[in-house]
C-alpha positions in Angstrom: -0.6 -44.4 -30.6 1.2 -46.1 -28.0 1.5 -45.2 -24.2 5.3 -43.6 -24.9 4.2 -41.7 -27.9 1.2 -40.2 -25.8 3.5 -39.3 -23.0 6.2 -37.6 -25.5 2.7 -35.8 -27.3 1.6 -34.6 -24.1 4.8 -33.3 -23.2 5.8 -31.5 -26.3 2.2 -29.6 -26.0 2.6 -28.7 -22.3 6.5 -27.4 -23.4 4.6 -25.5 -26.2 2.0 -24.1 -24.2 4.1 -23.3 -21.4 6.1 -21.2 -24.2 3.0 -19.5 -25.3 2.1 -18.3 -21.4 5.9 -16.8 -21.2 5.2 -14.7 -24.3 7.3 -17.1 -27.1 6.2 -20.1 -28.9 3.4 -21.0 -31.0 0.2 -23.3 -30.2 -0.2 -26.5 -32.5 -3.2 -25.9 -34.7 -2.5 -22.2 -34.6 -2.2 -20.5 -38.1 1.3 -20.8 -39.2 3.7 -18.6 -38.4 1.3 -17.5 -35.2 4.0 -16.7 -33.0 4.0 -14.1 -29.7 4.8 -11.0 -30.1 9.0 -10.3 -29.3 9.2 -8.3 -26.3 9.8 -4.6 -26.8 13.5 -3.6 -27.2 13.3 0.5 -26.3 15.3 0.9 -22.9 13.3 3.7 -21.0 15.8 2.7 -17.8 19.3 3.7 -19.4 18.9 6.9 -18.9 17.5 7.1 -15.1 20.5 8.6 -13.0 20.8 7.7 -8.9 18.8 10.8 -7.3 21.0 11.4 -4.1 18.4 13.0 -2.0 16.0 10.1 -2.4 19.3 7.4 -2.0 19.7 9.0 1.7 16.6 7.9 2.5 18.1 4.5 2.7 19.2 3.3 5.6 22.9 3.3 6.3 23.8 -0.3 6.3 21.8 -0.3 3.2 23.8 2.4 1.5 27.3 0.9 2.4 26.3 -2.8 0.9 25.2 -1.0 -2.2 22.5 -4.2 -2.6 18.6 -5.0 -2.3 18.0 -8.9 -2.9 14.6 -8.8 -4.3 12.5 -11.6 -4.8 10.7 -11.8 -8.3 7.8 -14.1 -9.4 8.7 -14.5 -13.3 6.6 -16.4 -15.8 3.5 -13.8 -17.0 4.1 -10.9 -19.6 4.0 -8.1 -19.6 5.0 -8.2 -16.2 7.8 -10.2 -15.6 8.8 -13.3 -18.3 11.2 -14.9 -20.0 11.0 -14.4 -24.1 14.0 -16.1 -24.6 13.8 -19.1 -22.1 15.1 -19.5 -18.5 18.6 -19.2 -18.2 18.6 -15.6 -20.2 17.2 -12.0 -18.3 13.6 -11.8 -17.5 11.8 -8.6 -19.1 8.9 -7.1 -18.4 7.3 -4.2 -17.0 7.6 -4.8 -13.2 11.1 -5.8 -14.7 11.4 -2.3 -15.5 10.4 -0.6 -12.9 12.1 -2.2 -10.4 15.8 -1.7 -12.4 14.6 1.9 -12.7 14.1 2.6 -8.5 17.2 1.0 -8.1 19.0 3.2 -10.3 17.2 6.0 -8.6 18.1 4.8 -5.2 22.0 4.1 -6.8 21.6 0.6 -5.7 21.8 -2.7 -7.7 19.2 -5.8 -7.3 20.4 -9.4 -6.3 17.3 -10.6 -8.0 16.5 -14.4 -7.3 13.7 -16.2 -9.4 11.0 -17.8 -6.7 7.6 -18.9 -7.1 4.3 -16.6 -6.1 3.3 -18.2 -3.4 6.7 -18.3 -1.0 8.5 -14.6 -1.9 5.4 -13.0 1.2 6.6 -15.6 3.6 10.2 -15.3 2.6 9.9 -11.5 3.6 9.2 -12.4 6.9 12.1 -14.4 7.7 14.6 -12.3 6.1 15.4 -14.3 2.6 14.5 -10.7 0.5 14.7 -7.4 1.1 12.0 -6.9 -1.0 9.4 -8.8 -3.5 7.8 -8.0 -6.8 5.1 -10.5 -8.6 2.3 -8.5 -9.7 1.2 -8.4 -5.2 -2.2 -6.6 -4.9 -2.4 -5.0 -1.8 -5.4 -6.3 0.5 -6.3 -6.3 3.8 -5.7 -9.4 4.3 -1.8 -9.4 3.4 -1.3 -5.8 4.7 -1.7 -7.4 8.5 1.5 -9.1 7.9 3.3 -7.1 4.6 4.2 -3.8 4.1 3.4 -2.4 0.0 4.6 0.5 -1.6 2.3 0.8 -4.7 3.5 1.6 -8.0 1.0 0.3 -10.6 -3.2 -0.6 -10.6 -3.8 -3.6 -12.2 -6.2 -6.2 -10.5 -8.2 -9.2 -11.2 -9.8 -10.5 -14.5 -11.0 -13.8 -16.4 -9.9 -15.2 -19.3 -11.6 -18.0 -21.4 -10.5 -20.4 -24.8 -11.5 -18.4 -28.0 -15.0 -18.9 -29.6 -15.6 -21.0 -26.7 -19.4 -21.3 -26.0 -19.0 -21.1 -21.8 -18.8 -17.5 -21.1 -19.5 -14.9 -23.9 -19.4 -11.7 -22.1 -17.7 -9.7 -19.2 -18.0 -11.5 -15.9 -19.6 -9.0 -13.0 -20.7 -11.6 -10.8 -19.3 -15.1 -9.5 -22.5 -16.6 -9.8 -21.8 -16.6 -13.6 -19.3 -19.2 -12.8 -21.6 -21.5 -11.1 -21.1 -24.8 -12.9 -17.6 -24.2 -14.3 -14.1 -25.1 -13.0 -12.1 -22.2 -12.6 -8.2 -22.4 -12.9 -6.0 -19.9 -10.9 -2.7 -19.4 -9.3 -1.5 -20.5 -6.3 -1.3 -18.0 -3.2 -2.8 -15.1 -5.0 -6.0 -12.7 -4.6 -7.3 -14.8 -7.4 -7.3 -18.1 -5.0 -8.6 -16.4 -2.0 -11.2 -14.3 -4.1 -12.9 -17.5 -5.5 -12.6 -19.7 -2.0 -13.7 -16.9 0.1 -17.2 -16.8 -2.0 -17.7 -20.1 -2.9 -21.0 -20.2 -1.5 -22.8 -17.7 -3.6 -23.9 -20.6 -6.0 -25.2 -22.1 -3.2 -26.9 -19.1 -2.4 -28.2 -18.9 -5.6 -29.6 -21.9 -6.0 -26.9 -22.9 -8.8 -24.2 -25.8 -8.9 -20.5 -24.7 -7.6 -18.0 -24.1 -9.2 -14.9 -26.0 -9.2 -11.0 -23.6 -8.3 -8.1 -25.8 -9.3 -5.0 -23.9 -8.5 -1.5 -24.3 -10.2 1.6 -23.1 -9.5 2.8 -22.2 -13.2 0.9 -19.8 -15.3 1.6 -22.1 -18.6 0.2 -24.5 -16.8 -2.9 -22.8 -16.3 -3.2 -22.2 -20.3 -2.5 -25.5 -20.7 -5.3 -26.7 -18.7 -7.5 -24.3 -20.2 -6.5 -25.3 -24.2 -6.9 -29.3 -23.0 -10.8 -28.5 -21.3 -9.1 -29.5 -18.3 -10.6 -26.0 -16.8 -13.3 -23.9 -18.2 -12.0 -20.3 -17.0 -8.7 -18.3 -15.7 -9.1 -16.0 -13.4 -5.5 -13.9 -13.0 -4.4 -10.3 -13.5 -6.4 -7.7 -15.9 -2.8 -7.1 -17.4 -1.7 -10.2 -18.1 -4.7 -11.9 -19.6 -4.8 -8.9 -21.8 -1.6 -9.6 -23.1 -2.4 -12.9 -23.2 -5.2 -12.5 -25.3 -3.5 -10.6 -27.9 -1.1 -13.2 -28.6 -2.7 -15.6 -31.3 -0.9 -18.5 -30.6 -2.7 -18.4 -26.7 -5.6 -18.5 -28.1 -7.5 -16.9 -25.3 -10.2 -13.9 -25.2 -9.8 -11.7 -22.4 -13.3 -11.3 -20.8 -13.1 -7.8 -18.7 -12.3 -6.6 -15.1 -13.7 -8.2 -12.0 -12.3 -5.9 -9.6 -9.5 -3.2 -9.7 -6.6 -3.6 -7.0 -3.3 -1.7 -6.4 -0.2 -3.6 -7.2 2.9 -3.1 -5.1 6.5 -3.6 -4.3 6.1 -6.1 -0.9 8.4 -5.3 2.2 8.5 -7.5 5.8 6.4 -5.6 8.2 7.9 -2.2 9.9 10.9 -2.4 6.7 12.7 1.3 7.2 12.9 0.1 2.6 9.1 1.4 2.1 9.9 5.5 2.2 13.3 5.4 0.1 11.2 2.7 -2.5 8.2 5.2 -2.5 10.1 8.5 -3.6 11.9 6.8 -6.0 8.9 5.4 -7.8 7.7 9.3 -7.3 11.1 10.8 -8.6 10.0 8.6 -12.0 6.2 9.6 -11.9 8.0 13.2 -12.5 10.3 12.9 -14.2 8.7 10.9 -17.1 10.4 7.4 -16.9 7.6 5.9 -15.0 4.9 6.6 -18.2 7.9 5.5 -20.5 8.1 2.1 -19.1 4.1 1.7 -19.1 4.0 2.6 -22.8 6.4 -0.2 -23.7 4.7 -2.8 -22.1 1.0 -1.4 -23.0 -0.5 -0.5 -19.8 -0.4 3.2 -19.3 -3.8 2.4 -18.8 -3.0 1.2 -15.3 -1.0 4.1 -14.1 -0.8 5.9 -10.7 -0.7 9.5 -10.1 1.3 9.1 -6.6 3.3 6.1 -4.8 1.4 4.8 -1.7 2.9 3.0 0.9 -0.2 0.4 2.3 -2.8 2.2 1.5 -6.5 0.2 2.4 -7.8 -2.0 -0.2 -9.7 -1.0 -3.1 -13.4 -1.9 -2.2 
């Protein structure tokens, strides 16, 4: 095959795979007709109505405009993807939830598509009003970010099926010695794995390798090409991922549980209106609605926190 053809092959499998990590498209060499699963089509959001006594918690300027512009990482079912390509609405569960507080609040979103890594920093200097992307609350951020929790989901590890690296749950990061490890950029994921590379060390083991990408389909496509050995990403996503066949993944346990939240600049007079509203859903039903359409009522709250400590 010539130099062109191999460009245009490797470009049609990263477009596939890229596919596959949004929740659409198929794998080549998967069985035929091994497509995702569609996303979910039941509308638990309709019927939320604007809750006036939680909407005056907003402040007044807020309340006048009648808009939030939120900031939203999209690109990992079942949180927040595209099924049908970019250019058409994003689904998904923090989707969802995020539609339904606004409703509650009787506000409407200026949502704006922005990469993990820069919607924290982009709080800070006044770009959002607010930022979803599956954030786990940490010490570390909450020095700088304010969180108003509203799911726990956390940090997990994913693998190519019948692989022969890993076999079983990882519980410690010394059973990663040796492997390269393929993660997002920015996240808990990244910081997790740099702040302890030395256990191997420690251990008398090799060290293992953290390549960090800025695209989750990029990530599976690493992964599929042996490019990386291991994902490490949220327990959420790589489940879902894992039950699509055309990803071709198996989901190998929780690492380490963390509390997911809506982000705020630090001191935002947002985080008490944002935290009764997710409440006013807890209540009244909406909030286990939207978990069972996107298959992770397993991760549900009892109560909205705003930054409460890490989970340890």
């Amino acid at each position: 095959m010539n130099r062109t053809r191999l460009r245009g092959a490797a470009a049609l499998l990263l477009s596939v795979l890229a596919l596959t990590a949004c929740g659409s498209g198929t794998h080549p060499g998967a069985p035929a007709g091994a497509q995702a699963s569609p996303a979910p089509t039941d509308d638990p959001v309709a019927a939320v109505r604007t809750v006036d006594s939680v909407a005056a918690l907003l402040p007044a300027e807020v309340r006048e405009s009648g808009t939030l512009r939120i900031g939203s990482s999209v690109g990992f079912p079942p949180g927040a993807y595209y099924p049908d390509g970019p250019g058409k609405a994003p689904v998904g569960q923090d989707i969802d939830i995020a539609d339904a507080v606004a409703k509650v609040l009787g506000v409407r979103l200026d949502r704006q598509d922005a990469s993990f890594e820069t919607i924290l920093p982009a709080l800070g200097s006044g770009k959002y009003d607010v930022g979803t992307g599956n954030f786990g609350v940490t010490a570390q951020r909450l020095k700088t970010v304010d969180f108003v929790t509203y799911i726990n989901d956390g940090q997990g590890f994913a693998v190519k099926k019948d692989t022969t690296t890993l076999k079983k749950k990882v519980t410690d990061l010394t059973e990663l010695c040796g492997l390269t490890i393929g993660t997002g950029a920015g996240t808990t994921f990244e910081t997790t794995l740099t702040a302890q590379k030395g256990v191997c060390a420690k251990a008398g083991k090799k060290p293992y390798e953290v390549k960090v990408y800025s695209e989750n389909g990029a990530t599976l496509t690493a992964l599929q090409q042996g490019r990386i050995d291991v994902i490490m990403s949220t327990i959420n996503g790589l489940r879902h991922q894992a039950a699509q066949p055309a990803a071709r993944t198996t989901f190998l346990g929780e690492y380490h549980r963390l509390d997911v939240g809506f982000a705020f600049r630090k001191g935002s007079p947002l985080t008490k209106a944002f935290r009764a509203a997710v409440n006013e859903l807890i209540k009244d039903g909406t909030y286990a609605r939207i978990l069972a359409k996107w298959g992770t009522g397993a991760s549900a709250i009892d109560a909205s926190r705003i930054n409460p400590p890490e989970h340890r």
